[in-house]
C-alpha positions in Angstrom: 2.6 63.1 277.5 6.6 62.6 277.7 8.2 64.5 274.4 9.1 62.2 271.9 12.3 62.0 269.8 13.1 60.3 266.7 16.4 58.3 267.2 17.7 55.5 264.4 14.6 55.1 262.8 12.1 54.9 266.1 10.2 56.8 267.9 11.3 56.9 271.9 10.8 59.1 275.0 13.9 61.3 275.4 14.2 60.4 278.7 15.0 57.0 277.2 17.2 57.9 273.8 20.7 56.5 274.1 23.7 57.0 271.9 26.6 54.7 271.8 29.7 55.9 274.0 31.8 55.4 270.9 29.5 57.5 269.1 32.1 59.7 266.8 29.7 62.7 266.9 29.8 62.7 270.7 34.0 62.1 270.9 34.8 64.1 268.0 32.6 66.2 266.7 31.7 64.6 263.9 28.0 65.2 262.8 26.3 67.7 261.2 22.8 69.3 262.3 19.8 71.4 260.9 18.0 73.8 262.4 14.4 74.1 261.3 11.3 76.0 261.7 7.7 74.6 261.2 4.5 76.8 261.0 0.7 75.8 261.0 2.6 72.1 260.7 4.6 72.6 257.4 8.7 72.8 257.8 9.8 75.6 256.1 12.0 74.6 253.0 12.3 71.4 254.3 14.2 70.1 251.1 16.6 72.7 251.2 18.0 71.9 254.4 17.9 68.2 253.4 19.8 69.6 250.7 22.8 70.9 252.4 22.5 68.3 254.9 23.2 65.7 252.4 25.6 67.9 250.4 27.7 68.4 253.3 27.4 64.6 254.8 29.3 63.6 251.4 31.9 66.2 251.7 32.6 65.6 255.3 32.4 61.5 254.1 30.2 61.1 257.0 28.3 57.8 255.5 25.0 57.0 256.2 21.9 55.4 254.3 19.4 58.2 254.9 17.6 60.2 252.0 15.2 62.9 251.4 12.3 60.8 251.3 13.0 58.9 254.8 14.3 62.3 256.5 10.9 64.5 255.7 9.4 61.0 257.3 10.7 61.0 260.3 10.7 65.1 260.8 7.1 64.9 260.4 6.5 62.0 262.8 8.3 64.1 265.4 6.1 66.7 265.0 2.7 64.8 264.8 3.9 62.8 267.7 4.3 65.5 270.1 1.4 67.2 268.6 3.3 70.1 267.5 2.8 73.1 264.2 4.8 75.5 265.0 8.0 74.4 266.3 12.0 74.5 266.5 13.4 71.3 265.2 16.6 70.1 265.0 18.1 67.2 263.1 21.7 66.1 264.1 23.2 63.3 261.8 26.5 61.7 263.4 29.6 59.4 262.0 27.9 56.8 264.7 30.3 54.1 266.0 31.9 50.9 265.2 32.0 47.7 267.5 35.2 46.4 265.6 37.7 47.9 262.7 36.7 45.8 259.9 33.0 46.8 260.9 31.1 50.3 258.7 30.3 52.7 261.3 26.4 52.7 261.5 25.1 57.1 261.5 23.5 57.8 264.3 20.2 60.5 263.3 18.5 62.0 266.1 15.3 64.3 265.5 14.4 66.8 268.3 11.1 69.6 268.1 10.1 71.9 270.8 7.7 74.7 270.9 8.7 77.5 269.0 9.7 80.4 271.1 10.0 83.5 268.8 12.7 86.4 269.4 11.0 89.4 271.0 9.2 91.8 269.5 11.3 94.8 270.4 14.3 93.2 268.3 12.3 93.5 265.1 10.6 96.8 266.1 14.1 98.8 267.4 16.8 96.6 265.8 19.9 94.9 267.8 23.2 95.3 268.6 26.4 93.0 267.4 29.5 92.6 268.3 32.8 91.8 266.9 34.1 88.5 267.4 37.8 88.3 268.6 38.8 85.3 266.8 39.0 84.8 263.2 37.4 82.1 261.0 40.2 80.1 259.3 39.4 79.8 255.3 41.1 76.2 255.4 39.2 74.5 257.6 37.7 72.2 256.1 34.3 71.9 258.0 33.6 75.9 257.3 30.8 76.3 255.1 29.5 73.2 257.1 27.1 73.3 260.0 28.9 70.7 262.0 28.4 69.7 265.2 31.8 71.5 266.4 30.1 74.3 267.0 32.0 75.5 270.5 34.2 78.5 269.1 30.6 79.8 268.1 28.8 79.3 271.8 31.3 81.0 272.9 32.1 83.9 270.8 27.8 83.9 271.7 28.1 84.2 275.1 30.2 86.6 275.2 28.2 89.0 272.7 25.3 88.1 275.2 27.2 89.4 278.3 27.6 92.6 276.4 24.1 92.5 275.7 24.3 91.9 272.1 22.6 89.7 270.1 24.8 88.2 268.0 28.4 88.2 267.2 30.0 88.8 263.7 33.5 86.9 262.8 36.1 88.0 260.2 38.2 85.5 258.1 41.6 85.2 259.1 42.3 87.4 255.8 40.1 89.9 257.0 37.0 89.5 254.9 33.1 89.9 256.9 32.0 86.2 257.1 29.1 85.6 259.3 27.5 85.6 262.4 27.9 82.3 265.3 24.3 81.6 264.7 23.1 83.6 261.4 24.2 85.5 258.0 24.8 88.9 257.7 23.6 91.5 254.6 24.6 95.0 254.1 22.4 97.8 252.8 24.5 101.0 250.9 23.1 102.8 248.6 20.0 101.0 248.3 21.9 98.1 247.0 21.7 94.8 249.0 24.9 93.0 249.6 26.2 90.0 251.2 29.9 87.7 251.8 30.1 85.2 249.1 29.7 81.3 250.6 32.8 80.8 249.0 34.3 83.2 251.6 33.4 80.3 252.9 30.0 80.7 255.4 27.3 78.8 255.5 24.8 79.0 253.1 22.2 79.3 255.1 18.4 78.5 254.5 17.1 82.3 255.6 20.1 83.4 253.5 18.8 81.8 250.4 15.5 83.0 250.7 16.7 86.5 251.0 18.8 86.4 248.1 16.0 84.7 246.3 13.5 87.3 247.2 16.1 90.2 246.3 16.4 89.0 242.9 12.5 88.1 242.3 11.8 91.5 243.3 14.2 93.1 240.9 16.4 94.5 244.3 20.2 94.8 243.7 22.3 91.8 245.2 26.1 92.2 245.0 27.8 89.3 246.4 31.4 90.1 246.8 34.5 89.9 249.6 33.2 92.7 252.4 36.0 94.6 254.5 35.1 96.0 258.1 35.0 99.4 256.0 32.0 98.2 254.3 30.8 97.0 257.7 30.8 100.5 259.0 30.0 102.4 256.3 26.6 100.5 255.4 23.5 102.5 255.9 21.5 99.2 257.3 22.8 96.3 258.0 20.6 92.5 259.3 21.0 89.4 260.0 18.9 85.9 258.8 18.7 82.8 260.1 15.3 80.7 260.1 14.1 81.1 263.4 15.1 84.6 263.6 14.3 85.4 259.8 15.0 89.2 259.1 16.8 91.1 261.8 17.7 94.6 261.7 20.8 95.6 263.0 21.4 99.3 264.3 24.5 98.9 266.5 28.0 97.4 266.0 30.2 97.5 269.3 29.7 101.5 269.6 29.0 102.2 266.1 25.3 103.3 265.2 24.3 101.8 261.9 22.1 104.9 260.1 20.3 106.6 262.2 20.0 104.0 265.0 17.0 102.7 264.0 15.6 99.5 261.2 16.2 101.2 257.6 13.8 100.9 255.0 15.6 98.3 252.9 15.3 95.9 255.6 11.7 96.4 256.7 11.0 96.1 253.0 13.0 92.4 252.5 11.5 91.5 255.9 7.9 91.7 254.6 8.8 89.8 251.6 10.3 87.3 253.5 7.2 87.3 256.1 5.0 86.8 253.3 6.9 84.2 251.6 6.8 82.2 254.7 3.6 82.8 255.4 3.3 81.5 251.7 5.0 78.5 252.2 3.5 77.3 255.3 0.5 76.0 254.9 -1.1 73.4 256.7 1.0 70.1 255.8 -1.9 68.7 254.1 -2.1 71.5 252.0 1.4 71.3 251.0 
């Protein structure tokens, strides 16, 4: 059966889903997109990345006439149409395209799932190494704290940690605070106490980041949310970065510095099960939610 995509409100093959060339996502970047993760058929916190979706759709003024309701609609026709439960999703809302001036541009919203294919084991089990990202993240850009569709500078900052066999690649502010990673947020562990950059630093406030912090706090853990310096960076005893479909990751290398003793610290493993059981939690079967 040909994988289905959800593409201004219809179903259609991908083979066959068309965007306009005056599409202002596709000319200029503007769009924003979600990431999302579903398990045993249930998205995980769904509304929370409608949430910021919508949040940031109004900031960007990136007008379109899509709501909460109608989005969890369509996410979960993607996924029932390509008989999919535990899948990668991604939802990327455009600016669209105008046929004449005096005309409102009409959004373009395309929905996309695929089989979820996990990280490795070994990442989880012996922790990965990051890099430092050469560039620096400007604090008055307006789109930071967004995830907008102008996402080169991250791909490629990316790549490169990739060709040094890194997984992930951590940039600085142009002020030199510890923002985030291309792909994920970042947390420090010293002294026992959890920490973690600010979103008004600005990052994104990711969904995995959320949960962490929520979990921290329900579980009476120390969260300090403050400006970070690459002295804090270095001088952490763990360090691990979240994002959805990666969750909790440890980190026990930056560039040639070990992180503790080389190896996942207990503070992690111990936020990673309580974010492994929240999901687990959370994920029913849809019908159950």
């Amino acid at each position: 059966m040909p994988e289905k995509v959800f593409l201004n409100d219809k179903l259609v093959n991908i083979e066959d889903a068309r965007i306009p060339a005056g599409d202002g996502g596709f000319l200029y970047g503007s769009g924003l997109f979600e990431t999302m993760r579903s398990c045993n058929g249930t998205v995980f916190r769904l509304s929370d990345h409608f949430d910021r979706l919508l949040a940031s759709a109004k900031a960007l003024s990136i007008e379109h006439s899509y709501t909460k309701q109608s989005l969890t609609e369509a996410v979960y026709k993607v996924l029932k149409t390509n008989k999919l439960t535990d899948a990668r999703l991604r939802l990327t809302l455009s600016a669209g395209s105008v046929a004449r001036s005096d005309q409102k541009p009409i959004a373009t919203l395309l929905i996309t799932a695929v089989k979820l294919q996990p990280y490795p084991v070994e990442y989880y089990n012996k922790g990965v190494l990051v890099v430092l990202c050469r560039w620096r993240q400007n604090v008055s850009d307006p789109t930071c704290g967004h995830k907008t569709t102008s996402y080169l500078p991250r791909m490629l900052a990316l790549k490169q940690a990739h060709e040094k066999k890194a997984a992930e690649a951590l940039w600085f502010t142009t002020d030199g605070r510890l923002a985030e990673g291309c792909i994920s947020n970042v947390f420090l562990v010293k002294d026992s106490r959890l920490f973690s950059p600010t979103t008004n630093t600005p990052v994104l406030p990711g969904i995995a980041r959320k949960t962490v912090c929520d979990l921290a706090i329900s579980n009476k853990m120390e969260l300090v949310e403050k400006d970070l310096s690459i002295d804090d960076l270095l001088s952490a005893d763990e360090a691990f970065i979240t994002n959805v479909i990666m969750q909790v990751m440890p980190v026990v290398g930056i560039e040639r510095h070990t992180v503790g003793n080389g190896k996942p610290g207990a503070i992690t493993q111990r936020v990673a099960k309580y974010y492994e059981d929240f999901f687990k939690s959370n994920c029913g079967r849809k019908d159950e939610a």
